[in-house]
C-alpha positions as CSV (number, residue, x, y, z in Angstrom):
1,X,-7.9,-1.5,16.8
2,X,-7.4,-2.8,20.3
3,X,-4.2,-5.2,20.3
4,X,-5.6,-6.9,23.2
5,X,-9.2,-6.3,23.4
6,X,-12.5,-6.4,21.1
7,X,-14.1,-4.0,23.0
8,X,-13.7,-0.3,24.7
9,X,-11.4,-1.0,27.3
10,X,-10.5,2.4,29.3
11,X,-7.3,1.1,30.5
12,X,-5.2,0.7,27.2
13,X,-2.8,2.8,26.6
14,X,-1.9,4.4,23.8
15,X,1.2,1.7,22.7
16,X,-2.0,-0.5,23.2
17,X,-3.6,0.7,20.1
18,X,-2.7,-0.5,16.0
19,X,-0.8,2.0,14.8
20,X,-2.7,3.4,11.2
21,X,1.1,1.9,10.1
22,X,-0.4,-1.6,11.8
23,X,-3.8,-1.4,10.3
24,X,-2.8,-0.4,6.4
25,X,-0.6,-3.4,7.0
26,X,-2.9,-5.9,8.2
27,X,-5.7,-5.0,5.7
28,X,-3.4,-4.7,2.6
29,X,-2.0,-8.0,3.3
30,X,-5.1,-9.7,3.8
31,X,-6.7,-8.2,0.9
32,X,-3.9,-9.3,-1.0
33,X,-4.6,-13.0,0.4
34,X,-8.2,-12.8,-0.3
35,X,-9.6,-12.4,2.9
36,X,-11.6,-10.1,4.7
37,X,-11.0,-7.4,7.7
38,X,-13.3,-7.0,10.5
39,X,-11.5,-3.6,12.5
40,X,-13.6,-3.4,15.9
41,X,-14.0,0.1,17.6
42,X,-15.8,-0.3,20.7
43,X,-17.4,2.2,22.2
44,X,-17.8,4.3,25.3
45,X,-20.5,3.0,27.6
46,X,-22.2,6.4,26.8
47,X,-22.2,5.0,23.4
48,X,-18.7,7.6,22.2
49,X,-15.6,7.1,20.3
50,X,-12.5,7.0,21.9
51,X,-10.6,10.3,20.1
52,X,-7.8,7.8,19.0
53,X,-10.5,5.7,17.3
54,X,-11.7,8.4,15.5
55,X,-8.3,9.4,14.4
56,X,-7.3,6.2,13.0
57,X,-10.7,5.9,11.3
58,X,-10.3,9.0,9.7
59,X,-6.6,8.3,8.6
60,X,-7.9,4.8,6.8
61,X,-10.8,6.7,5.0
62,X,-8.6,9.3,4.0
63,X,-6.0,6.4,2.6
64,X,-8.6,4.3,1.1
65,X,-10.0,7.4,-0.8
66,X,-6.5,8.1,-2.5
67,X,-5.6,4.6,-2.7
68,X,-9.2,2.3,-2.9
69,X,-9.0,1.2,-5.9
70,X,-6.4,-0.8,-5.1
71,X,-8.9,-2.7,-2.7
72,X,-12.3,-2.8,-3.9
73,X,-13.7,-4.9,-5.8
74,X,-10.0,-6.7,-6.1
75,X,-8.8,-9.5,-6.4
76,X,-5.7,-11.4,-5.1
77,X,-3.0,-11.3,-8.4
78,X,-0.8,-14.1,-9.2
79,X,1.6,-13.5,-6.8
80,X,0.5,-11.9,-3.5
81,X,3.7,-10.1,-2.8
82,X,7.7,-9.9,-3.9
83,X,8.7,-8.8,-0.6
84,X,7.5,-8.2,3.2
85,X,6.5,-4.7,2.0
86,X,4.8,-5.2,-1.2
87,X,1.7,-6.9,-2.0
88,X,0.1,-7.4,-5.1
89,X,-4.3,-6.9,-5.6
90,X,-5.7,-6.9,-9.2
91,X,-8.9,-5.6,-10.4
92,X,-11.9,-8.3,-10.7
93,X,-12.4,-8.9,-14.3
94,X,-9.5,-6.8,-15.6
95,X,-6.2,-8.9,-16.5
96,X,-4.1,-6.1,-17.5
97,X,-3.5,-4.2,-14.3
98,X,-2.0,-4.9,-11.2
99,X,-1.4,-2.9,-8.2
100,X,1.6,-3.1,-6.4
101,X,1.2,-1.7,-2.5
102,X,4.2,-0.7,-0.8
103,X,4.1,-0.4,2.9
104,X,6.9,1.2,3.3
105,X,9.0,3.7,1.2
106,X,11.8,2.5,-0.6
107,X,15.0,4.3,1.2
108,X,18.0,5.1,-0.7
109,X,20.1,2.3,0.8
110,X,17.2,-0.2,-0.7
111,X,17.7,1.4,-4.0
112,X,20.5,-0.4,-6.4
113,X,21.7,3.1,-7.1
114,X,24.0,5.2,-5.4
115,X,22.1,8.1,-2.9
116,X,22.4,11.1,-5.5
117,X,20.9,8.6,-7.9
118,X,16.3,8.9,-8.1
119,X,14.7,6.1,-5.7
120,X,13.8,3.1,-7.2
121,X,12.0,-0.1,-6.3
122,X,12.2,-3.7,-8.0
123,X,9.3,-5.6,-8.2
124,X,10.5,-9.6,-9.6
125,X,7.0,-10.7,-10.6
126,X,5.1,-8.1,-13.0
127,X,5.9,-9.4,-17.0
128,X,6.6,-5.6,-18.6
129,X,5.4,-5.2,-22.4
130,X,6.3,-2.0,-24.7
131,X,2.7,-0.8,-23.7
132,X,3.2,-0.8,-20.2
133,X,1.9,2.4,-18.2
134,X,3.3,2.8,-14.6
135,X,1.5,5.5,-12.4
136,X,1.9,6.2,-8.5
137,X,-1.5,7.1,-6.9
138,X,-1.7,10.7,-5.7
139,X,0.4,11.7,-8.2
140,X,-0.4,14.3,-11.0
141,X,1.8,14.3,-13.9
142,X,3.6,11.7,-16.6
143,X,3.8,8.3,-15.8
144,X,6.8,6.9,-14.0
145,X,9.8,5.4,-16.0
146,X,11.0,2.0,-15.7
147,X,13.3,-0.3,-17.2
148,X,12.5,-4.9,-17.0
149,X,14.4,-6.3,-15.1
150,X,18.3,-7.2,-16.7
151,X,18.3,-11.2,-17.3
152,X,14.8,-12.0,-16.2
153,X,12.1,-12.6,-18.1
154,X,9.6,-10.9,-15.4
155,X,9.9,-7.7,-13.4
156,X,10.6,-4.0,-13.5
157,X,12.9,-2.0,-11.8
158,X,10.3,1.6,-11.4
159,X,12.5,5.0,-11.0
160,X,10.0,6.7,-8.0
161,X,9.2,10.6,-7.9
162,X,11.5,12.8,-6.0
163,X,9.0,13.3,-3.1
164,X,10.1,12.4,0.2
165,X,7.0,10.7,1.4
166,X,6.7,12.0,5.2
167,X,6.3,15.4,3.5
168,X,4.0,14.5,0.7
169,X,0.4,14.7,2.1
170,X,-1.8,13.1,0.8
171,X,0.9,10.2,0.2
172,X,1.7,8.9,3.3
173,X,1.7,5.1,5.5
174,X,1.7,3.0,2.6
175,X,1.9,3.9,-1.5
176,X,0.2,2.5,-4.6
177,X,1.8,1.5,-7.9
178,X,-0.9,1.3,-10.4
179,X,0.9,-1.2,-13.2
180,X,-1.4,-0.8,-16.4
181,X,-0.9,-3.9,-19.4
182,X,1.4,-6.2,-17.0
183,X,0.8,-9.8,-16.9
C-alpha cells in the first residue's frame, strides 16, 4: 500500500501511503475488469506491521465484510461501469443481479433535483423490469425507490436514503447498490 515501494520502507511518509479511498478504488475497479489484486504490506525487519498498515487492512476487511458480496465470487457485468465512480460486478452464475459500486457519494449538485429534493444517482446501463428490487448494503429497512430512466430503454434513476454518508458507520469509502432482476 506503498505508492512507491513493494516493501517496508521506513522513510515513507504518510502522503506516501494508498489512502483506504485509493485502495477500495483500485480493487473495485479491477474486480470490475476481471482482474486480480495483489496489496503488499511489508514488514518490519523484526518481522511487524507498520500501525498504518494495519489500519488500512482493518478498514478493507471491515468494507469487504459489509460490502463482499459484491466481490466474491463475481464476475465482471456487461458493462463495467457508467461513470468514473461506478462500477458494475455480477454474481457468477446468477443473471438477475447486478451490483453497482459507487466510490463516491452522490452530492446534491450531482443529483438532477434541486438540494431540498432526496439524493439520487442515474445509472444508464441496468434494463429495470416491474420486478425489480433495489437495496443499498448496510442498510436495514424497505428497498429503495426508483423510477427507468425517461426515453431510454435502459437505466434507473435510484432515490438514495437520507444518510449523509461521513456519518453513517458502517457505510463509509465506497457504497453498494444491490440491483435484484436487472438485465
Amino acid at each position: 500500500i506503498d505508492w512507491s515501494s513493494w516493501g517496508y520502507n521506513r522513510e515513507t511518509t504518510l502522503s506516501g501511503y494508498m489512502t483506504i479511498q485509493n485502495i477500495l478504488r483500485e480493487l473495485v475497479t479491477t474486480v470490475a475488469c476481471n482482474g486480480n489484486i495483489l496489496l503488499n504490506v511489508g514488514p518490519a525487519k523484526d518481522g511487524t506491521l507498520a500501525i498504518i498498515f494495519e489500519e488500512r487492512l482493518t478498514q478493507l476487511g471491515q468494507w469487504l465484510d459489509l460490502n463482499g458480496e459484491a466481490i466474491y465470487k463475481t464476475r465482471p457485468w456487461r458493462v463495467q461501469n457508467d461513470t468514473l465512480d461506478i462500477w458494475y460486478t455480477q454474481p457468477k452464475g446468477d443473471n438477475e443481479i447486478v451490483y453497482a459500486i459507487m466510490l463516491t457519494w452522490p452530492s446534491s449538485s450531482s443529483s438532477p433535483s434541486s438540494s431540498s429534493s432526496p439524493l439520487q444517482v442515474t445509472l444508464p446501463s441496468p434494463k429495470v423490469s416491474s420486478s425489480t428490487v433495489v437495496t443499498l448494503l448496510g442498510v436495514v429497512g424497505p428497498p429503495l425507490k426508483y423510477v427507468p430512466l425517461p426515453s431510454h430503454p435502459t437505466g434507473l434513476v435510484i432515490t438514495l436514503p437520507d444518510i449523509p454518508p461521513q456519518s453513517a458507520v458502517p457505510l463509509q469509502w465506497a457504497w453498494v447498490l444491490k440491483l435484484e432482476k436487472v438485465a
